[in-house]
C-alpha positions in Angstrom: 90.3 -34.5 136.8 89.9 -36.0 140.5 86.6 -34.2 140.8 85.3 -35.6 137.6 83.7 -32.4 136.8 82.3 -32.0 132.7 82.4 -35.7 132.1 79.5 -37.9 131.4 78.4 -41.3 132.7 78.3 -44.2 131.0 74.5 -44.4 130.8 74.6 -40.6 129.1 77.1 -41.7 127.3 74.6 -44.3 125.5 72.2 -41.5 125.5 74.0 -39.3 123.0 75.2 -42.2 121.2 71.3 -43.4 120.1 70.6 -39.9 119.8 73.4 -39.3 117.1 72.1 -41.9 115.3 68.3 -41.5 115.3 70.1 -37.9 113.7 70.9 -39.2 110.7 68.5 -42.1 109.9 65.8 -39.4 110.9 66.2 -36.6 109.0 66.6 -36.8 104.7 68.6 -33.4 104.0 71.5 -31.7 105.8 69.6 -29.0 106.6 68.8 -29.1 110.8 65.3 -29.1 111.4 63.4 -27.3 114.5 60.4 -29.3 114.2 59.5 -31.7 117.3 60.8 -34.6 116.1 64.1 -32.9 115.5 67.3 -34.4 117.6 67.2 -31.0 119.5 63.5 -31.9 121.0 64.5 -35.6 121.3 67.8 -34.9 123.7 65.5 -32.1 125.6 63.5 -34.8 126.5 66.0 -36.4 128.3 67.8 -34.2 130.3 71.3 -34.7 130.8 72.6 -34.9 134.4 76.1 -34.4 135.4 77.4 -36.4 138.8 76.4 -34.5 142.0 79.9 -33.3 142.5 79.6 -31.4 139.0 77.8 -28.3 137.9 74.5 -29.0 135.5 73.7 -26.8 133.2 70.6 -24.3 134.0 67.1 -24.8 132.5 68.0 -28.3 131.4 69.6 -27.1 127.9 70.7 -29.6 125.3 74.2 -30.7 124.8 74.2 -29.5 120.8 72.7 -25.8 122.2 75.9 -25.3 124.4 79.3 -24.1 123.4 82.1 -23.3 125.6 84.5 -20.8 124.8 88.4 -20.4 125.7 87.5 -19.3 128.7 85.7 -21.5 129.6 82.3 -20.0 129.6 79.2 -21.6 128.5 77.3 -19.7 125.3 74.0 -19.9 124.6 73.5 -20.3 120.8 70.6 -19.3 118.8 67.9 -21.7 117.3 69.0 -23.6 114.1 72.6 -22.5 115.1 72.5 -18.7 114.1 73.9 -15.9 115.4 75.9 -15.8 118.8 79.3 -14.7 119.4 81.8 -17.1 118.0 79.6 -18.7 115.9 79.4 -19.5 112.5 75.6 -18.3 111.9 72.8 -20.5 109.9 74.1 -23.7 107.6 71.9 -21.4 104.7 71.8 -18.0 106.0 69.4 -16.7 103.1 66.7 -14.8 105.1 68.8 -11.4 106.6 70.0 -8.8 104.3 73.4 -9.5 102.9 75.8 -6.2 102.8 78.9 -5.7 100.7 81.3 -3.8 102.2 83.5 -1.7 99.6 86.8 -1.7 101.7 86.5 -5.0 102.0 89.8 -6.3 99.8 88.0 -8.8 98.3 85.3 -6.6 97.3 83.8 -7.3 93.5 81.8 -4.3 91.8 80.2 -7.3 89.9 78.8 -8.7 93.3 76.4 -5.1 93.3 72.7 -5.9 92.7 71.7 -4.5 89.4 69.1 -1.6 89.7 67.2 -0.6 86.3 67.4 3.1 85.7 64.8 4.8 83.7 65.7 7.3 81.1 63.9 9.6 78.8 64.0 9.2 75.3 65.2 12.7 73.8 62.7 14.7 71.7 64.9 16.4 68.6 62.6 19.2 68.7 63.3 19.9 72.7 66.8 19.8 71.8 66.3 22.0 69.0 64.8 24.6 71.8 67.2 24.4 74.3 69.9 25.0 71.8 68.4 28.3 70.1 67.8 29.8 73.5 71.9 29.5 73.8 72.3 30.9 70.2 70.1 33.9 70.7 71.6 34.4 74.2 75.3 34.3 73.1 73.8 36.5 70.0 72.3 39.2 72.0 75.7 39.8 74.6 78.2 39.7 71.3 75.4 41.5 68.6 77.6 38.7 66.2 75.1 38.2 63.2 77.8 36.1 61.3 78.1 34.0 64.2 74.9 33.1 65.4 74.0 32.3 61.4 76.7 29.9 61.5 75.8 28.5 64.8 72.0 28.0 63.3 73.8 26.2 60.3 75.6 23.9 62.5 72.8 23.0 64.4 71.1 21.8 61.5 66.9 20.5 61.8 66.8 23.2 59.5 62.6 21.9 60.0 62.3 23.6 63.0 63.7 27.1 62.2 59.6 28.6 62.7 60.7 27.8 66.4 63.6 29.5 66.0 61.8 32.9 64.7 59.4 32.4 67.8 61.7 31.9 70.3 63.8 34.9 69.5 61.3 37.5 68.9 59.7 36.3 72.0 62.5 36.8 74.0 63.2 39.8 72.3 60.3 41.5 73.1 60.8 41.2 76.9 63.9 42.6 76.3 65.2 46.3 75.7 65.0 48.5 72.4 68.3 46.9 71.5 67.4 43.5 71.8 64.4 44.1 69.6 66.2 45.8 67.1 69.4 43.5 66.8 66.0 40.6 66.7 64.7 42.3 63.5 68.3 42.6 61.6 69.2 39.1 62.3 65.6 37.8 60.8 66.6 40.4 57.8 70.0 38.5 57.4 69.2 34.8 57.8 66.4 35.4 55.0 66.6 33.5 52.2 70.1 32.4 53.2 69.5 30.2 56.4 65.7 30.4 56.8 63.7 30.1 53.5 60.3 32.8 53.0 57.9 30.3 53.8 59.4 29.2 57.7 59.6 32.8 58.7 56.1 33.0 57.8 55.2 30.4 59.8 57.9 31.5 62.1 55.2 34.7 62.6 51.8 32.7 62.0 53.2 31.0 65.4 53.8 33.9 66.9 50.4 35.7 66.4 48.6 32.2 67.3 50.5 32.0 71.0 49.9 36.1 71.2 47.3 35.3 74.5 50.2 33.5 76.3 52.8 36.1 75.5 49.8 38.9 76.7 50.0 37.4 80.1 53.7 37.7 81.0 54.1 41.0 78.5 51.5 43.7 79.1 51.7 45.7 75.7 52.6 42.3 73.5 49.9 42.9 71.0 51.9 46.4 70.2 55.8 45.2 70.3 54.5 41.8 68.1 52.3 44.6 65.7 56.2 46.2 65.7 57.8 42.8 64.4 55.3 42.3 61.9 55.0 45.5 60.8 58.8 45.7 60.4 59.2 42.0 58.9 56.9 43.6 56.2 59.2 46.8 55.9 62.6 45.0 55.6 60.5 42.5 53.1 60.9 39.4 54.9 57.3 38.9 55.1 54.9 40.1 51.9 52.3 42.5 52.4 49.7 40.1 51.9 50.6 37.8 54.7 48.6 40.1 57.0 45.5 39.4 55.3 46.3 35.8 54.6 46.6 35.2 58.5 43.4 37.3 59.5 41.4 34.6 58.2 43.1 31.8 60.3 42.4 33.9 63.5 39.7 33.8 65.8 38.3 37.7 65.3 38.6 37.8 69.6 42.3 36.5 69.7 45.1 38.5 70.5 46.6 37.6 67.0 44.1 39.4 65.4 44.5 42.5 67.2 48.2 42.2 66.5 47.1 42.1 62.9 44.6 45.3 63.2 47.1 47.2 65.0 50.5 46.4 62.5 48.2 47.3 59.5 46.3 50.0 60.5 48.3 51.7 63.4 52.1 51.0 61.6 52.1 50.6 58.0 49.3 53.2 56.8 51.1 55.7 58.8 53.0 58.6 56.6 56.4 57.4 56.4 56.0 54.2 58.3 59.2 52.8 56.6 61.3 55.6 58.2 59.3 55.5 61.6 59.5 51.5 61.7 63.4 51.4 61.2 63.7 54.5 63.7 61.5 52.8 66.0 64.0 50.6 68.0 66.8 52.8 66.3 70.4 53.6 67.9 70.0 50.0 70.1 72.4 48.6 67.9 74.6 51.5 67.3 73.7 51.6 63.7 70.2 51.0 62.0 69.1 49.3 59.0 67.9 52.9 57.4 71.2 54.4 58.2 72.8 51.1 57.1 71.4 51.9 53.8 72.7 55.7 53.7 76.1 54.8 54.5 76.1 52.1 51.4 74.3 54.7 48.9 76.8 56.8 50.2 79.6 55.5 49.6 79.0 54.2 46.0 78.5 57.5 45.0 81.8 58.3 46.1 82.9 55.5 43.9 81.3 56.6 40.9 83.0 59.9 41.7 86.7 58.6 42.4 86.7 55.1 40.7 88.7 53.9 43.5 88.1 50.2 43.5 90.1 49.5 46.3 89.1 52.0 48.7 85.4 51.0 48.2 86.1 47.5 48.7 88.3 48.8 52.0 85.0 50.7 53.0 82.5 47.5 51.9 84.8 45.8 54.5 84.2 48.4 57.5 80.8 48.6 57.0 81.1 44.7 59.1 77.8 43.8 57.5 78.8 40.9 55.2 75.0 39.9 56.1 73.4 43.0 54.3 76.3 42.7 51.4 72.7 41.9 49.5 71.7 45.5 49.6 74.9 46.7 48.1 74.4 44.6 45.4 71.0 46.1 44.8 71.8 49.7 44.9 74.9 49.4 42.9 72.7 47.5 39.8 69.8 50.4 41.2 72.7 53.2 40.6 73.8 51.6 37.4 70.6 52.1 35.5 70.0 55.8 36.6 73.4 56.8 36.0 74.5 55.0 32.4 78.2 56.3 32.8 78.4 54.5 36.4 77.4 50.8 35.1 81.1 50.0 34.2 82.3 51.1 37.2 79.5 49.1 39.3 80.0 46.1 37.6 83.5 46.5 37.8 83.1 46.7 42.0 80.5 43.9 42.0 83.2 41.3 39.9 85.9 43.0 42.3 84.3 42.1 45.7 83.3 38.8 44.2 86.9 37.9 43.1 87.9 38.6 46.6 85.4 36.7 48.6 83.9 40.0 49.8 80.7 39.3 48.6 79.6 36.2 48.7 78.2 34.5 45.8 74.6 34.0 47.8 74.6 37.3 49.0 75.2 38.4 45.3 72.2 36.2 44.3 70.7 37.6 46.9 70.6 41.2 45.6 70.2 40.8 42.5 66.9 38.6 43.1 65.5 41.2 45.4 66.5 43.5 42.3 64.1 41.3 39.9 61.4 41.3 42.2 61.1 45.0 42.4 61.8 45.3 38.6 58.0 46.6 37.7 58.0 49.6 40.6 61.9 50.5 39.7 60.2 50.8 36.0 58.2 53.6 37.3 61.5 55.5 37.6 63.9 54.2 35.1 61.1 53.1 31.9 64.4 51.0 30.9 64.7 48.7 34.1 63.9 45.6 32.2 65.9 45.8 29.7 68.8 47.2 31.2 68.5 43.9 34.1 68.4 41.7 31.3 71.5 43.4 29.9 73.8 43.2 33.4 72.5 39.5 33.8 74.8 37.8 31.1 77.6 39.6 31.9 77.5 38.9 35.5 77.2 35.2 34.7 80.0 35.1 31.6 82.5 37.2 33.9 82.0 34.8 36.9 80.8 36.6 39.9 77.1 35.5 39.3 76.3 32.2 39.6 74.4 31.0 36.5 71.9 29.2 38.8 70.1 32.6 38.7 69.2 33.0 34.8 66.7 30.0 35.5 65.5 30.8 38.5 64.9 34.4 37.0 63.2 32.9 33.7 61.5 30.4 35.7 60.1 33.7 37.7 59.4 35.5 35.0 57.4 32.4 33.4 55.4 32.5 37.0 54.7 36.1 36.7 53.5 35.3 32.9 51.2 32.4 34.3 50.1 34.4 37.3 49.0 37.2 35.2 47.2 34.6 32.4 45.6 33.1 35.5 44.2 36.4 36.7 42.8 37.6 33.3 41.0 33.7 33.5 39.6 33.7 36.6 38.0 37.6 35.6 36.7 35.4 32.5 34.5 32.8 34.2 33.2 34.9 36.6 31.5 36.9 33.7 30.6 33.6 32.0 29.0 32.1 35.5 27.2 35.3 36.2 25.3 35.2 32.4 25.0 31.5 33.1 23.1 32.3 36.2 20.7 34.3 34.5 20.3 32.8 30.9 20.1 29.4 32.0 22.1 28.6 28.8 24.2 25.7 28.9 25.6 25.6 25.4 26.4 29.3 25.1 28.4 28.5 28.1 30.1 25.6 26.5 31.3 27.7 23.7 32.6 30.4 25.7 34.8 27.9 27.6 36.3 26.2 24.4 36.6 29.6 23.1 38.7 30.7 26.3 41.3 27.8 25.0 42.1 26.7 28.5 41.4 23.6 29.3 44.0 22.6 32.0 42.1 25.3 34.3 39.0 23.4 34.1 39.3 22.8 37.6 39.8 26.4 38.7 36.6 26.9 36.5 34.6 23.8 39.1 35.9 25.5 41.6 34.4 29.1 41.0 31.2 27.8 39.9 30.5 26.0 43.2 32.0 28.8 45.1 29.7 31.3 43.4 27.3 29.1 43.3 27.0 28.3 47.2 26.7 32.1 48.0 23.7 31.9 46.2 20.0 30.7 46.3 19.0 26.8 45.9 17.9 27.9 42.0 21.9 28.7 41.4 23.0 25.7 43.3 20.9 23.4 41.4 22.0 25.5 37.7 25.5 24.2 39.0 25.2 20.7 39.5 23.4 20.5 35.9 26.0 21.9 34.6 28.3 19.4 35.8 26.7 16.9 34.1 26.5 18.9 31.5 30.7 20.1 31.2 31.3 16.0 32.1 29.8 15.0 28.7 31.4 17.7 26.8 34.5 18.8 27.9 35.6 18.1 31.3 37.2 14.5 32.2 36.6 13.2 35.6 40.1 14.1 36.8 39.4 17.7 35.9 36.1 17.4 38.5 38.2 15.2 41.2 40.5 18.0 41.4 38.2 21.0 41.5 36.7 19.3 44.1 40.0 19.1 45.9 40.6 22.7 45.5 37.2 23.5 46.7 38.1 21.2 49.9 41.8 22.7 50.6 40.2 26.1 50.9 37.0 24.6 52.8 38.4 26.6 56.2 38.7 29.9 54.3 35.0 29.5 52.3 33.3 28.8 55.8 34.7 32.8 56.8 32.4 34.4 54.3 29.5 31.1 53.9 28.5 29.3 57.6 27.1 26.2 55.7 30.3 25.8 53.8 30.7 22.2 54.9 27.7 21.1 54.4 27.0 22.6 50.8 30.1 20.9 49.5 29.5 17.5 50.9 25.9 18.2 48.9 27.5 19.0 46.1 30.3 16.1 46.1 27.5 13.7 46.9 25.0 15.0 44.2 28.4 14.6 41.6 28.0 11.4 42.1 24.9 10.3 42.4 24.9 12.4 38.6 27.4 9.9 37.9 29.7 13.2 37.3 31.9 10.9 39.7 31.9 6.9 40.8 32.1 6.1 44.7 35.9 5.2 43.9 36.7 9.2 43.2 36.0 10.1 46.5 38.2 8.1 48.2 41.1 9.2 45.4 39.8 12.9 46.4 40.7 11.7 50.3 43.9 10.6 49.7 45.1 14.1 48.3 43.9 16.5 51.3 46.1 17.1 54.1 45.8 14.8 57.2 42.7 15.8 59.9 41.6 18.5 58.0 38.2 20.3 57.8 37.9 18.9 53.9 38.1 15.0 54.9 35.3 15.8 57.1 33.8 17.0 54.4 34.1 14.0 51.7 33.1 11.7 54.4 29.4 13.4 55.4 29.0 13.1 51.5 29.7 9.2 51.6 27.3 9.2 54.3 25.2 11.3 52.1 25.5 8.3 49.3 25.1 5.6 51.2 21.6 6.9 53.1 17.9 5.1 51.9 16.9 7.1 48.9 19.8 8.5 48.4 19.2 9.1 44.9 16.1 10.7 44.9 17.2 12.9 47.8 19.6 14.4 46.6 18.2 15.0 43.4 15.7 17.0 44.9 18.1 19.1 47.4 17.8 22.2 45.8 14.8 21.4 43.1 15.0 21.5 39.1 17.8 23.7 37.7 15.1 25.6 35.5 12.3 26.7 38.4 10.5 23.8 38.6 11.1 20.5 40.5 12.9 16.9 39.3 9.3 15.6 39.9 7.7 18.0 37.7 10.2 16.8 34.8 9.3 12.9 35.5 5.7 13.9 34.5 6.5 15.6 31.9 8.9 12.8 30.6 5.5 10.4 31.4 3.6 12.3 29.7 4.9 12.9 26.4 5.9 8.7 26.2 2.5 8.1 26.7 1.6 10.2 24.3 4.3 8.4 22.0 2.7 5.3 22.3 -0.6 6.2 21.8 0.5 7.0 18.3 2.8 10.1 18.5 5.4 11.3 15.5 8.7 10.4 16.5 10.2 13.9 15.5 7.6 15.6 17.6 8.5 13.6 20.5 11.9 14.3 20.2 11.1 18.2 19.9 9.5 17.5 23.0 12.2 16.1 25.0 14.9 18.5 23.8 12.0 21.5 25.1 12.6 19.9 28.1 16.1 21.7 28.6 17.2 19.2 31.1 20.1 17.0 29.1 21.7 15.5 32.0 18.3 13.7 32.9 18.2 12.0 30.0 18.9 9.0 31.7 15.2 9.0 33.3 13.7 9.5 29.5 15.9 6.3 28.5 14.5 4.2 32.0 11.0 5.1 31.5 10.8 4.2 27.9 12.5 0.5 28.5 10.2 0.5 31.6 6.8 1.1 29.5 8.0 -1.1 26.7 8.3 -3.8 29.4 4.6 -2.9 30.5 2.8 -2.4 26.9 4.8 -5.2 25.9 5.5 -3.0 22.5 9.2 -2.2 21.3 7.9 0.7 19.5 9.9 2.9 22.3 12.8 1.3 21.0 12.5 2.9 17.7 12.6 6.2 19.5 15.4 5.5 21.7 17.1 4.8 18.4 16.0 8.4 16.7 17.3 10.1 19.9 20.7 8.4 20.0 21.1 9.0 16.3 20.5 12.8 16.6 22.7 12.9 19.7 19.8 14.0 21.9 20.6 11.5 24.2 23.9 10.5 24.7 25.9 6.8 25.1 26.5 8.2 28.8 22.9 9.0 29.3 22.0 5.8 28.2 24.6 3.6 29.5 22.9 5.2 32.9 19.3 4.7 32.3 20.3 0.8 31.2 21.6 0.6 34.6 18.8 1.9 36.9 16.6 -0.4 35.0 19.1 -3.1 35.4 18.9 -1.9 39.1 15.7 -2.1 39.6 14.5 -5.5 38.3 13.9 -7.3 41.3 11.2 -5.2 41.8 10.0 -4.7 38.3 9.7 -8.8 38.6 7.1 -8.3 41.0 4.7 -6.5 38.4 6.0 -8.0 34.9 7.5 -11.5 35.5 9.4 -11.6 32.3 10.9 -8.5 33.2 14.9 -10.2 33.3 14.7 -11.4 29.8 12.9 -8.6 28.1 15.9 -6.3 29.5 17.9 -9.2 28.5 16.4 -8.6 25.1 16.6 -5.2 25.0 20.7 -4.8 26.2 21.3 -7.1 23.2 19.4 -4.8 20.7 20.9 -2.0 21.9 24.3 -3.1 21.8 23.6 -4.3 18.5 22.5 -0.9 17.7 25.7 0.8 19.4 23.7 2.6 22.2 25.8 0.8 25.1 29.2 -0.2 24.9 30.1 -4.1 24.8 31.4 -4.0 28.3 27.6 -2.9 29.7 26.4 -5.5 27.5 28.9 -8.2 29.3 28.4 -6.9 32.8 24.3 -6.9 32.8 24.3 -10.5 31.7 26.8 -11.9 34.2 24.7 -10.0 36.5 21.1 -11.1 35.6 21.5 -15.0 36.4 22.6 -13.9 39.7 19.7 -12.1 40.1 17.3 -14.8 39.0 19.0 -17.2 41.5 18.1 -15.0 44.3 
């Protein structure tokens, strides 16, 4: 205290006081500024003194900068008043990091910064796949066929079960002989029960189309998949047809095909191949299918010996195949009808196991279905098989242990086979009648042969084989079919009947362009030339779209024959694609038509020009015989060709449809006909009123071309 030392003098006392105040009147928010004009700068500019006996600070530092501690220390404190021990940091401390410490005991979870984490949306089919691989894995350590059919149940996306087929032969074939062969008897067991015929057919087609990428990781693939398929077809999973069903989906060089080559020609036209095949993988899973079979067939003979219900239920029950309960069914009904004393006894087992649960009612379905399909080659053996089938049927349904689901789904098979078989004899029909078509050029006689068939709903199957034929054929053919179009439209087919032949032809487009390269391109000549025909409207087409699977080679198809349509002289184009359907071409038959009008005119017998024009042989141009006579009356300015339009409609030489069209192409063409007869909108006028009059065109026509013709002589 004597020394005075840290206090200030009255002048610096003055000092701070002004400074303090130019503080607050200077600056407008609490926050402390750095800039020049700040208080800091302004008490730096006067440096503070202390008396001589006293110790100054160093550098002359401002009053506000210093802090002394307990000790007794001066500290320097940072700029703007952060940082520096004892110190409270910044007023807003907003620019460093901020950490939260998690032991602290006031910590908040809810004080954590949020942080967006991005997650994949699940694909159901990817989960499908990962979950089969666990199925077949668990099924290939416990050989559990019950099991891994009630895990495929449970897993449901019943969809995606191809994938399953693929995934497990797959895996099987990397695998040992007893992998492969416990592969094949679980496919034979989860048919028809848990996968349905068609999804382990495209189970297979999947198979055979990734048969390059299993050839890389699996040298002999092509033979072990030949194996799978070959034995799918021996165990009847797949039908003997599929192979050459899925030849023509594959590429000739792939993989698949040679899987396809080798199951048909190396496997299954062997001697024996059903014996072979089951062998093939045989012992892996301790007891084969083959030997399955013996030790059932065994064992109902037995019964039929000793009548023992019980103990062949006990043995049905160690056989631990409820799977394969199916084949018992079959070859007890099988033993039934070659052995009459044994059917009581048989049926008397079947009701039996049914009563106890043994079999189950779709494994008894089951066997009796694969009975019913076999029915014509067991009649080779037992003449009686029919019959006898259609005996044990009711009484399996009116005892109980067959469901009754199975009389209609047998008569409904049995109305298929019926319809199959009146399809076949058809189809033999038409291609006789479009063969003597081809070379008699005789539309009528054609006609009558059809009506005479009696089956009109296959008119579209008929459209179908006529452009099929006729496409494999020369132009001559191709143009005989697209008269006869015309011709069959008139007569006896309706448009819908040609919308869906045309579909047919489409959804077998991939499969035509195997055995004809310019497949595409014929049809979209032949759809367009339909319409330009008027066979079809414009509207068709787009109906004919909507009913073809998605992206397929067919809606290519329709749409190069709208591009076809919509082209500059469309019309006459495509009437001359493939020339005149009798040898000579459409241009040849306008001068004809010319001619013999001119010769009309000039004073011709009516009857002799209508001789002339049915000579012609061409009925579905008619239309150009109706346009060129409204088009010459116009220009001799004589209605005398009215009075043979009238002959010719009255005789039914030409027809409403013919002339409906012809009306329109002169309606069409009037613009132009304006420029060489200027009167040419109200003679046509004229002449659609006398006509309709007459009843050559319907009222509607009538309507339509008049609304239409004020239009035109406004523009």
């Amino acid at each position: 205290m004597a020394s005075g030392e840290g206090f200030l003098t009255d002048e610096q006392r003055e000092m701070l006081k002004i400074a303090s105040q130019n503080v607050e009147t200077a600056l407008p928010s609490p926050r402390l500024s750095s800039s020049p004009k700040s208080p800091t700068s302004l008490l730096s500019d006067h440096q503070l003194k202390v008396p001589a006996g006293g110790k100054a600070p160093t550098g002359g530092i401002a009053v506000r900068h210093v802090r002394r501690s307990h000790s007794g220390k001066s500290i320097r404190v940072k700029k703007d008043g952060a940082g520096g021990k004892g110190t409270w940091g910044k007023l807003l401390d907003t620019d460093g990091e901020s950490h939260i410490d998690r032991n602290d005991p006031n910590y908040d979870s809810g004080e954590e910064p949020y942080q967006l984490v991005g997650s994949t949306i699940s694909d159901p089919l990817d989960e499908y796949k990962k979950a089969v691989v666990s199925i077949i894995e668990e099924y290939f350590s416990t050989s559990d066929v019950e099991v891994a059919a009630s895990d495929l149940k449970d897993l449901g996306s019943s969809e995606y079960h191809p994938y399953f087929i693929k995934r497990l032969v797959s895996m099987a074939m990397d695998r040992h002989d007893k992998e492969k062969e416990m592969a094949s008897v679980l496919l034979s067991s989860l048919y028809a029960d848990v996968i349905s015929p068609p999804q382990i057919r495209d189970g297979f087609v999947m198979l055979l189309e990734s048969a390059d990428d299993l050839a890389v990781d699996i040298l002999d693939a092509v033979d072990i998949l030949a194996l799978f398929v070959s034995r799918a077809v021996v165990d009847e999973i797949l039908p003997p047809a599929f192979i050459a069903r899925a030849k023509k989906t594959l590429p000739e060089s792939s993989k698949g095909y040679q899987v396809l080559q080798t199951a048909e020609k190396s496997y299954l036209s062997a001697p024996h191949h059903a014996e072979l095949l089951e062998r093939r993988w045989g012992g892996s899973t301790h007891v084969t299918v083959e030997e399955m079979k013996k030790k059932i067939a065994d064992l109902l003979r037995e019964y039929v010996e000793s009548g023992d219900t019980f103990e062949a239920c006990r043995c049905i029950r160690e056989l631990g195949v409820s799977f394969f309960h199916h084949e018992v069914v079959k070859r007890a009904l099988v033993l039934a009808m070659e052995i009459r004393t044994a059917e009581p006894f048989m049926l008397k087992l079947l009701k039996e196991a049914a009563e106890e649960g043994l079999i189950s009612s779709s494994q008894m379905v089951k066997g009796f279905a694969r009975l019913a399909e076999s029915l014509d080659d067991l009649a080779l053996d037992i003449p009686s098989a029919k019959t006898l089938f259609q005996s044990i049927v009711p009484k399996a349904i009116s005892q109980g242990w067959l469901d009754a689901s199975f009389m209609k789904s047998s008569c409904t098979d049995g109305e298929a086979q019926n319809e199959d078989k009146k399809l076949d004899r058809y189809k033999k029909e038409i291609v006789t009648i479009i063969h003597e078509y081809f070379l008699s050029d005789d539309i009528p006689e054609l006609i009558r042969s059809l009506e005479d068939l009696g089956l009109p709903e296959y008119n579209p199957i008929f459209l179908k084989k006529l452009i099929t034929l006729a496409m494999d054929r020369k132009n001559r053919e191709k143009e005989m079919a697209s008269v006869l179009l015309s011709a069959l439209h008139i007569e006896i087919f309706s448009t819908e009947d040609i919308a869906n032949g045309f579909v047919m032809l489409l959804e077998s487009a991939e499969d035509t362009a195997l055995d004809i390269l310019d497949a595409s391109n014929e049809l979209a000549l032949f759809l367009a030339r339909a319409v330009i025909d008027d066979v079809l409207v414009p509207l068709n087409l787009e109906e004919i779209t909507s009913k073809l699977p998605p992206n397929c080679s067919g809606s290519e198809t329709v749409r190069m024959a709208r591009s076809l349509i919509t082209a500059r002289h469309a019309g006459e184009r495509l009437l001359r694609c493939w020339g005149g359907g009798t040898g000579w071409a459409v241009e040849d038959a306008k001068d004809k038509i010319m001619k013999l009008l001119e010769e009309y005119e000039s004073g011709g017998v009516v009857a002799e020009a209508c001789q002339c024009i049915r000579d012609l042989g061409m009925p579905f141009f008619n239309h150009e015989v109706v346009k060129k006579a409204l088009v010459m009356a116009m220009e001799k300015k004589n209605d005398r060709m009215l009075d043979l339009l009238q002959v010719c409609f009255n005789e039914g030489l030409i027809t409403i449809n013919q002339m409906t069209k012809g009306f329109t192409r002169v309606k069409d063409g009037l613009d132009d006909l304006a420029l060489d007869f200027p009167n040419a909108k109200d003679k046509f006028s004229f002449y659609t009123e006398y006509a309709q009059k007459k009843g050559w065109l319907l009222p509607s026509f009538g309507s339509s071309a008049t609304e239409a013709l004020p239009t035109a002589a406004a523009s």
